[in-house]
mmCIF file as Biopython writes it, N, C-alpha, C and O atoms, coordinates in Angstrom:
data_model
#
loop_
_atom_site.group_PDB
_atom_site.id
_atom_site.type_symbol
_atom_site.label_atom_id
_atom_site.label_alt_id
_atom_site.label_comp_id
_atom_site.label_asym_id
_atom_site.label_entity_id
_atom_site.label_seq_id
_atom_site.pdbx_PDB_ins_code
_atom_site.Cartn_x
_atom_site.Cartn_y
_atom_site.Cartn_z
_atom_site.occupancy
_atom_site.B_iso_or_equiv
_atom_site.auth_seq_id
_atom_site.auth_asym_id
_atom_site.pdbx_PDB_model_num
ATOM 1   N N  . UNK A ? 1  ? 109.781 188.799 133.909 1.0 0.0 1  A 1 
ATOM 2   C CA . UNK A ? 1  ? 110.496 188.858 132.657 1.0 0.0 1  A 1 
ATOM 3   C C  . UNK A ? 1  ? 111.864 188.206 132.853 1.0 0.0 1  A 1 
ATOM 4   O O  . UNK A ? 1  ? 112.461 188.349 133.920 1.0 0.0 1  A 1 
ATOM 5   N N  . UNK A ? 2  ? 112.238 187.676 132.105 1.0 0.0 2  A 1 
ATOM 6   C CA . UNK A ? 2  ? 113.550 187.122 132.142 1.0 0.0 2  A 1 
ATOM 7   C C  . UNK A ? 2  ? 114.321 187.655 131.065 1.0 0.0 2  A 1 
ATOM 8   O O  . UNK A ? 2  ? 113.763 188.085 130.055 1.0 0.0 2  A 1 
ATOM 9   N N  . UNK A ? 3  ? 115.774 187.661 131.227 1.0 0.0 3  A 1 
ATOM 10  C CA . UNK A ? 3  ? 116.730 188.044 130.677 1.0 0.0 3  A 1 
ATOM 11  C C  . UNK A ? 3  ? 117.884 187.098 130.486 1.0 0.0 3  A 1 
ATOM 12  O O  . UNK A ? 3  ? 118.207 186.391 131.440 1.0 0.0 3  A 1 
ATOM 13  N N  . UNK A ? 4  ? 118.535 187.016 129.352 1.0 0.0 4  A 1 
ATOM 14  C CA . UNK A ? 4  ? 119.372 185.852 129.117 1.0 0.0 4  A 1 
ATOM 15  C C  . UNK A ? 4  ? 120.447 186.823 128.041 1.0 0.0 4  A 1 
ATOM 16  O O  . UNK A ? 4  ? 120.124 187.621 127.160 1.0 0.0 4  A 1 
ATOM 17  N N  . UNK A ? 5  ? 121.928 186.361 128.546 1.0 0.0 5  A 1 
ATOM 18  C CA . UNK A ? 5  ? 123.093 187.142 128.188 1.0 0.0 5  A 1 
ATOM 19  C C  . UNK A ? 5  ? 123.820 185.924 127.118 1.0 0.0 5  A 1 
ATOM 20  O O  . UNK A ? 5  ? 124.070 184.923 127.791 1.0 0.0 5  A 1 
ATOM 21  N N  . UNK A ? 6  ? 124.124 185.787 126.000 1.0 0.0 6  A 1 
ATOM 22  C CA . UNK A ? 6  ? 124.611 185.287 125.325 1.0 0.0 6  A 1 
ATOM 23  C C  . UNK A ? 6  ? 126.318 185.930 124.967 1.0 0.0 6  A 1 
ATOM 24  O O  . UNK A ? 6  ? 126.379 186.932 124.255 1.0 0.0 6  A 1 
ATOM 25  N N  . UNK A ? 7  ? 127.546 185.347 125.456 1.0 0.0 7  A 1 
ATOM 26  C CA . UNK A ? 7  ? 128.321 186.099 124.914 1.0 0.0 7  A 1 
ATOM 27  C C  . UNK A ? 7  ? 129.130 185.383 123.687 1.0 0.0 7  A 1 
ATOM 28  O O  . UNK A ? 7  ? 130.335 185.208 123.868 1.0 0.0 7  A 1 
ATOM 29  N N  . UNK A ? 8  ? 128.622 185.008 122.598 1.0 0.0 8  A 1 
ATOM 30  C CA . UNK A ? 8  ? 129.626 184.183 121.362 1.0 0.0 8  A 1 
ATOM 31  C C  . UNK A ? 8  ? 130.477 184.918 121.142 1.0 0.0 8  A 1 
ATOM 32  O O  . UNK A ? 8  ? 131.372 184.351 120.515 1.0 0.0 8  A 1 
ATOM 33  N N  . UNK A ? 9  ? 130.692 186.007 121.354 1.0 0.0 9  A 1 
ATOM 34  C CA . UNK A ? 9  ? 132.182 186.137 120.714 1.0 0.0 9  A 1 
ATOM 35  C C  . UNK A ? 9  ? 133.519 186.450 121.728 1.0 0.0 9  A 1 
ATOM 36  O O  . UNK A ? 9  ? 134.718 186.728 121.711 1.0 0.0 9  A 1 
ATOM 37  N N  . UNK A ? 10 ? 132.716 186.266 122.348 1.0 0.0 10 A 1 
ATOM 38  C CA . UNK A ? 10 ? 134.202 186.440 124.264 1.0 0.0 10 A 1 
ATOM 39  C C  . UNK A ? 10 ? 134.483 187.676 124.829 1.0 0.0 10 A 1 
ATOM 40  O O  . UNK A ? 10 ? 135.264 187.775 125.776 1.0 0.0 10 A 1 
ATOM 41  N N  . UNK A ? 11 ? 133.774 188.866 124.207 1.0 0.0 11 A 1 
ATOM 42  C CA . UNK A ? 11 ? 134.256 190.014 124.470 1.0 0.0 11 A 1 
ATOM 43  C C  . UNK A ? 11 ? 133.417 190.622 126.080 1.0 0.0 11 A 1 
ATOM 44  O O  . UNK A ? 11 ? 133.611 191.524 126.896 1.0 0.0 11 A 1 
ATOM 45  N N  . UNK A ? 12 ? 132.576 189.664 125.909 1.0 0.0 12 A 1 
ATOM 46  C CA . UNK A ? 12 ? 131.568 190.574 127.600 1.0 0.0 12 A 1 
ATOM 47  C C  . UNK A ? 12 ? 132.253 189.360 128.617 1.0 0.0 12 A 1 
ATOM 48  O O  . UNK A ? 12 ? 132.699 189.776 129.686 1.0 0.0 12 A 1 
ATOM 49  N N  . UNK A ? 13 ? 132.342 188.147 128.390 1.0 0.0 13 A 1 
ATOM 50  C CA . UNK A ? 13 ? 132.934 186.724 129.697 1.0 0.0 13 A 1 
ATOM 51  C C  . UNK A ? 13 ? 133.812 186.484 129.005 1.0 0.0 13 A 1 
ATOM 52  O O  . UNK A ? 13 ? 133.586 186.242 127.819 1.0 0.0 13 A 1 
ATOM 53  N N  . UNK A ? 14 ? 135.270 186.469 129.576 1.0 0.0 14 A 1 
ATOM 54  C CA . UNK A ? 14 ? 136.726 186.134 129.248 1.0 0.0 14 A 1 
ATOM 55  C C  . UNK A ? 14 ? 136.625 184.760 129.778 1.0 0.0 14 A 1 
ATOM 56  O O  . UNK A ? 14 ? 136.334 184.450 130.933 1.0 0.0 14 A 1 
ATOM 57  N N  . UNK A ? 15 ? 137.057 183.529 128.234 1.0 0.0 15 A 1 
ATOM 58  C CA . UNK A ? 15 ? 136.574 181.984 128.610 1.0 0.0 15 A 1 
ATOM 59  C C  . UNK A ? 15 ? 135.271 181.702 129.055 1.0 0.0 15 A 1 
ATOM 60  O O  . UNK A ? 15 ? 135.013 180.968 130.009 1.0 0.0 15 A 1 
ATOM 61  N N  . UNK A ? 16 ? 134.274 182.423 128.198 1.0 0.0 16 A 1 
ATOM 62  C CA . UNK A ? 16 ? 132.824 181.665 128.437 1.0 0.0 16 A 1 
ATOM 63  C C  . UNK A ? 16 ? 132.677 181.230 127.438 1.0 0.0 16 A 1 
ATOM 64  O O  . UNK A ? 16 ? 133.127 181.558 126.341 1.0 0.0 16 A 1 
ATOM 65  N N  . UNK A ? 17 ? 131.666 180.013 127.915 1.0 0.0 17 A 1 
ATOM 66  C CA . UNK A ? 17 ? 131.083 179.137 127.291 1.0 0.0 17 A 1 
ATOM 67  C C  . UNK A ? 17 ? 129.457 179.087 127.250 1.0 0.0 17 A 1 
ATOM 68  O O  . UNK A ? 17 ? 128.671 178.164 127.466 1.0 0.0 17 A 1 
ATOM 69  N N  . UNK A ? 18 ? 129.236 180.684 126.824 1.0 0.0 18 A 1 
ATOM 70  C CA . UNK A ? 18 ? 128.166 180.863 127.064 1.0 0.0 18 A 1 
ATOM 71  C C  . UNK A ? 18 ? 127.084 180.300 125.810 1.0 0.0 18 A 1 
ATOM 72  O O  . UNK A ? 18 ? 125.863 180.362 125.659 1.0 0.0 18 A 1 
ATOM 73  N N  . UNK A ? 19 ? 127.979 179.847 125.182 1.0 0.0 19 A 1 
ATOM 74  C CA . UNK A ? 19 ? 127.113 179.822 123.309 1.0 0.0 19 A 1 
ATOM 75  C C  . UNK A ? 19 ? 126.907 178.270 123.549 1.0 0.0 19 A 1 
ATOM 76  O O  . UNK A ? 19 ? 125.799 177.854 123.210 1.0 0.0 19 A 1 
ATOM 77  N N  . UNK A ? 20 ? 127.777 177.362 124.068 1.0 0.0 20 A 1 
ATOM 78  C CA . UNK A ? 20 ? 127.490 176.231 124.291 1.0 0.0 20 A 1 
ATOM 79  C C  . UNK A ? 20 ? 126.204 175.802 125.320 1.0 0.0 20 A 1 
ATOM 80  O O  . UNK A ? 20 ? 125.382 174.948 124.987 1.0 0.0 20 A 1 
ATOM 81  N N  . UNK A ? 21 ? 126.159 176.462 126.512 1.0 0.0 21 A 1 
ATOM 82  C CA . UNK A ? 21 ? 125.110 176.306 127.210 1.0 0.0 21 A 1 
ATOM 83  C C  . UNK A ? 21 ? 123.674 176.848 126.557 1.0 0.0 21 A 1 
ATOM 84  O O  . UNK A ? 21 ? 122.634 176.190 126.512 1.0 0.0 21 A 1 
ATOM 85  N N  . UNK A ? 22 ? 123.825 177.926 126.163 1.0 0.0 22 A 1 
ATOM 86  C CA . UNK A ? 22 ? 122.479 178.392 125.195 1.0 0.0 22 A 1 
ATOM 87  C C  . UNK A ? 22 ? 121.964 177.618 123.746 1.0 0.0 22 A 1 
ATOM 88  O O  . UNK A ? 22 ? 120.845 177.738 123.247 1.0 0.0 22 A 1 
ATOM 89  N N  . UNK A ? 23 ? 123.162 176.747 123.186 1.0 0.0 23 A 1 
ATOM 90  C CA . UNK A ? 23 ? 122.479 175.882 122.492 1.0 0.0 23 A 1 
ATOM 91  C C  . UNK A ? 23 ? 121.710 174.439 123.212 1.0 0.0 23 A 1 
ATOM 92  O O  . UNK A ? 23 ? 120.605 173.955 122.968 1.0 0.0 23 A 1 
ATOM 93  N N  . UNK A ? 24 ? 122.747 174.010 124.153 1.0 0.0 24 A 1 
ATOM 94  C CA . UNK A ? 24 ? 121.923 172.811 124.752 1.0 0.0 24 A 1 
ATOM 95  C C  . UNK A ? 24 ? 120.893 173.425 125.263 1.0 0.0 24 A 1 
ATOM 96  O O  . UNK A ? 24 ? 120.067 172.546 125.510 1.0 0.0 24 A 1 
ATOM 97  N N  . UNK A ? 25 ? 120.415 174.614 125.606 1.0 0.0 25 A 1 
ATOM 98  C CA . UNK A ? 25 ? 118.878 174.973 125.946 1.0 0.0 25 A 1 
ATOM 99  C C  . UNK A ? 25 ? 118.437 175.027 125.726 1.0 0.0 25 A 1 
ATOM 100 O O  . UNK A ? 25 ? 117.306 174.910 126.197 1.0 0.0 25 A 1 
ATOM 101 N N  . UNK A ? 26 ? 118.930 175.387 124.269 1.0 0.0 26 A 1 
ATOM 102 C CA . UNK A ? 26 ? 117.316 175.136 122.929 1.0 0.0 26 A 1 
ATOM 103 C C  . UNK A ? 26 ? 116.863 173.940 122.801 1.0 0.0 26 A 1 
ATOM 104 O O  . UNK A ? 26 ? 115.727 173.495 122.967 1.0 0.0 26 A 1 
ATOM 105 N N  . UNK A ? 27 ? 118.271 173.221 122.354 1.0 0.0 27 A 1 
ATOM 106 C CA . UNK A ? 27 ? 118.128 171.768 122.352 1.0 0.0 27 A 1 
ATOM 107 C C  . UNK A ? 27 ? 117.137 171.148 122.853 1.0 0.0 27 A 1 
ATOM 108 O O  . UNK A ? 27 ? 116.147 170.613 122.354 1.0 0.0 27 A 1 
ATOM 109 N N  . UNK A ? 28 ? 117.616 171.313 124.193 1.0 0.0 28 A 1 
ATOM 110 C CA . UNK A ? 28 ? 116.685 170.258 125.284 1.0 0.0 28 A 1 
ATOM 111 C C  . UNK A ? 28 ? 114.996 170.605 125.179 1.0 0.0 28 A 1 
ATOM 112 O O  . UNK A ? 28 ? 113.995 169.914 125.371 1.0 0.0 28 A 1 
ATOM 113 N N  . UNK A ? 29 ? 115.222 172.137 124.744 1.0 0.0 29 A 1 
ATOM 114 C CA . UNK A ? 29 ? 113.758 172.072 124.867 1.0 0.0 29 A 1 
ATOM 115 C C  . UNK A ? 29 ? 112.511 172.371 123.798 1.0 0.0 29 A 1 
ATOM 116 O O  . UNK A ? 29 ? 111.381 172.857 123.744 1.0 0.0 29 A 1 
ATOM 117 N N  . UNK A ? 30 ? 113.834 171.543 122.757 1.0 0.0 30 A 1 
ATOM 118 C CA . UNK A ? 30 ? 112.765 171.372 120.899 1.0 0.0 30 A 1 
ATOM 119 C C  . UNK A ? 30 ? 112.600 172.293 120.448 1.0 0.0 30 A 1 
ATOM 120 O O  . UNK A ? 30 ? 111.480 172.488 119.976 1.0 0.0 30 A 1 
ATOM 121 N N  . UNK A ? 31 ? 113.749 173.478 120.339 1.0 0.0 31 A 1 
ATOM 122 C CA . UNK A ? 31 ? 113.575 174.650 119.847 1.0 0.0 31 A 1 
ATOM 123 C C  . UNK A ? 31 ? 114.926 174.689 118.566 1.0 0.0 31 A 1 
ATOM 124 O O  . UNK A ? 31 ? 115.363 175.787 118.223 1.0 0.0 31 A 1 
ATOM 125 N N  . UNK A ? 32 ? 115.393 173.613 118.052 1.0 0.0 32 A 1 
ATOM 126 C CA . UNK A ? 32 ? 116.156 173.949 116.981 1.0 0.0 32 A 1 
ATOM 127 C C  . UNK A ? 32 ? 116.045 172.400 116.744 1.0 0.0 32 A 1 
ATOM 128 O O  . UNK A ? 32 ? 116.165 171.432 117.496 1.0 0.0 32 A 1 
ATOM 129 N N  . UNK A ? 33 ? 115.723 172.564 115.182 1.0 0.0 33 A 1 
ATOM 130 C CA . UNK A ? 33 ? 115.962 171.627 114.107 1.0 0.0 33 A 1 
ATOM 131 C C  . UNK A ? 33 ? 117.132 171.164 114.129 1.0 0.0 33 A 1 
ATOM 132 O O  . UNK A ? 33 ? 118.095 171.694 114.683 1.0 0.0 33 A 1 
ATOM 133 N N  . UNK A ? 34 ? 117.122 169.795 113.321 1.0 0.0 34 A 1 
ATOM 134 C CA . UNK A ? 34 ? 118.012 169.070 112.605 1.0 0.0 34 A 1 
ATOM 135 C C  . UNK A ? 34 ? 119.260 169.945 112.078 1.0 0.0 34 A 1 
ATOM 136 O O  . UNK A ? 34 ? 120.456 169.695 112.223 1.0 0.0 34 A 1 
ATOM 137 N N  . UNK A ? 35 ? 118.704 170.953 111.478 1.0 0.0 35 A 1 
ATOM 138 C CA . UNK A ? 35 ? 119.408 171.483 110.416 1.0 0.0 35 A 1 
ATOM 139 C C  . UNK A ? 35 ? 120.507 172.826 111.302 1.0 0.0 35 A 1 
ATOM 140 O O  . UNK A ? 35 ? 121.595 173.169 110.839 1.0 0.0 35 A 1 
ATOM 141 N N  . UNK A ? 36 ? 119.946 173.375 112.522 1.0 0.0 36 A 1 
ATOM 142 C CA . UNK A ? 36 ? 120.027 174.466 113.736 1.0 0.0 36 A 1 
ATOM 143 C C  . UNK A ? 36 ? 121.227 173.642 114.247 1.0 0.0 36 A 1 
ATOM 144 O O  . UNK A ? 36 ? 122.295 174.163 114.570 1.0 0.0 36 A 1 
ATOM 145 N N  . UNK A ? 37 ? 120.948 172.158 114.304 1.0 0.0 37 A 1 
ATOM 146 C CA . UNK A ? 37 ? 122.033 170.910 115.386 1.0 0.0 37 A 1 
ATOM 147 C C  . UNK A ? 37 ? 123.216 170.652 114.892 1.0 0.0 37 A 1 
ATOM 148 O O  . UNK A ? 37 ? 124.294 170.410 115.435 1.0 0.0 37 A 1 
ATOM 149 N N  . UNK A ? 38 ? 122.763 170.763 113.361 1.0 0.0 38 A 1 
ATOM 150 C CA . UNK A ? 38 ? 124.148 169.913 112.714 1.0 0.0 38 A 1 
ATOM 151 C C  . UNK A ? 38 ? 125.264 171.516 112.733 1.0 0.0 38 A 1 
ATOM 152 O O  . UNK A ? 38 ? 126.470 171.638 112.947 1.0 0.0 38 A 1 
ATOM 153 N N  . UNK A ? 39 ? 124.421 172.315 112.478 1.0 0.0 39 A 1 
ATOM 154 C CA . UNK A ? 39 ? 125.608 173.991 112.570 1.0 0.0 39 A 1 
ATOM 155 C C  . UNK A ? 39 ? 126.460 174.256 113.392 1.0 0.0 39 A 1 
ATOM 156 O O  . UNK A ? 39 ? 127.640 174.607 113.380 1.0 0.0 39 A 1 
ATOM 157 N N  . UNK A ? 40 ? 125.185 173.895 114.603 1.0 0.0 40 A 1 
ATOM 158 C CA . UNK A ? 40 ? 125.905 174.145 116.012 1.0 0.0 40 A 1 
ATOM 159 C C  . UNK A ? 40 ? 127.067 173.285 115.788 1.0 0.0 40 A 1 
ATOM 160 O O  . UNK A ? 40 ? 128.089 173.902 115.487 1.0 0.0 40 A 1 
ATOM 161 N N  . UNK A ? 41 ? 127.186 171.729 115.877 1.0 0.0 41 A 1 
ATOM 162 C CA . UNK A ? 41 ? 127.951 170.320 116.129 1.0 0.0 41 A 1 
ATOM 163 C C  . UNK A ? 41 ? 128.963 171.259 115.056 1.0 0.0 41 A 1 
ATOM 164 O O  . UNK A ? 41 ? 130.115 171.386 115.470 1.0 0.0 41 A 1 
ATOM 165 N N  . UNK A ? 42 ? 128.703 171.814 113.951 1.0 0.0 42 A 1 
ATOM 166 C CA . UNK A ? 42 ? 129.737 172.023 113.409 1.0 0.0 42 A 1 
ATOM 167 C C  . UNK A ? 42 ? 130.661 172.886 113.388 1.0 0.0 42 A 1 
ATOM 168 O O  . UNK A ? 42 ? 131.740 172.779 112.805 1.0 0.0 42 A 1 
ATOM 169 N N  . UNK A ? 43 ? 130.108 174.170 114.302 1.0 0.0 43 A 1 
ATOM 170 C CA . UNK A ? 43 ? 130.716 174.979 114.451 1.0 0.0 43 A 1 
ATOM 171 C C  . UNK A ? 43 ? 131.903 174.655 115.229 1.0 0.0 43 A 1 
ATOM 172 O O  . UNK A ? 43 ? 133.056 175.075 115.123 1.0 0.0 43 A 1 
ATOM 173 N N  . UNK A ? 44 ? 130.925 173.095 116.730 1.0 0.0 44 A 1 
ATOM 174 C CA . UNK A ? 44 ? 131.935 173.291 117.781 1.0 0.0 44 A 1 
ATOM 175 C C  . UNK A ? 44 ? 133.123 172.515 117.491 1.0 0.0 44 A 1 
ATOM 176 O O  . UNK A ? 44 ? 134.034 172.430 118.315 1.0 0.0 44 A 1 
ATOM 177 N N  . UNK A ? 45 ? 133.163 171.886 116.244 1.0 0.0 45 A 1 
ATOM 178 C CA . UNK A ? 45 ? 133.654 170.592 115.806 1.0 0.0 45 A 1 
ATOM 179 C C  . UNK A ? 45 ? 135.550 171.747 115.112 1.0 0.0 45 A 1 
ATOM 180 O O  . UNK A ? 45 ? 136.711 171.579 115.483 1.0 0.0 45 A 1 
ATOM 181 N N  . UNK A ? 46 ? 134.899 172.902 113.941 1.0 0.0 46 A 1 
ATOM 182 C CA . UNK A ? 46 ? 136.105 173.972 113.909 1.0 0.0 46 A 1 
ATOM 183 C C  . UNK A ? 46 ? 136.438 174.798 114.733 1.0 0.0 46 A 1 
ATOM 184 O O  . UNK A ? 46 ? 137.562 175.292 114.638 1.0 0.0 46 A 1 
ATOM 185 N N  . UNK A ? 47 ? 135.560 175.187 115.782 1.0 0.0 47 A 1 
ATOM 186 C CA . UNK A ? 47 ? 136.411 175.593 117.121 1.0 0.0 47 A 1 
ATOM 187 C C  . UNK A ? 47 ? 136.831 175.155 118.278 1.0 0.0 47 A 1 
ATOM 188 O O  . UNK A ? 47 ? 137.499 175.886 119.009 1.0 0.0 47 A 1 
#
């Protein structure tokens, strides 16, 4: 079983970049749409 820790809002890793690595993982592996890509790009684009 695997387990995977997402922290988006900073409160569990002080300066992680954990939301960025968990999207390029979907990414890479054809698990988010067009529509999933442009959110992400946009989110990282206002933060």
């Amino acid at each position: 079983m695997k387990c995977v820790f997402v922290d988006v809002d900073g409160t569990l890793l002080s300066g992680s970049s954990s939301e960025r690595v968990f999207i390029a993982h979907l990414a890479r592996r054809g698990m988010l749409g067009p529509r999933q890509l442009s959110s992400a790009l946009g989110y990282f684009v206002r933060y």
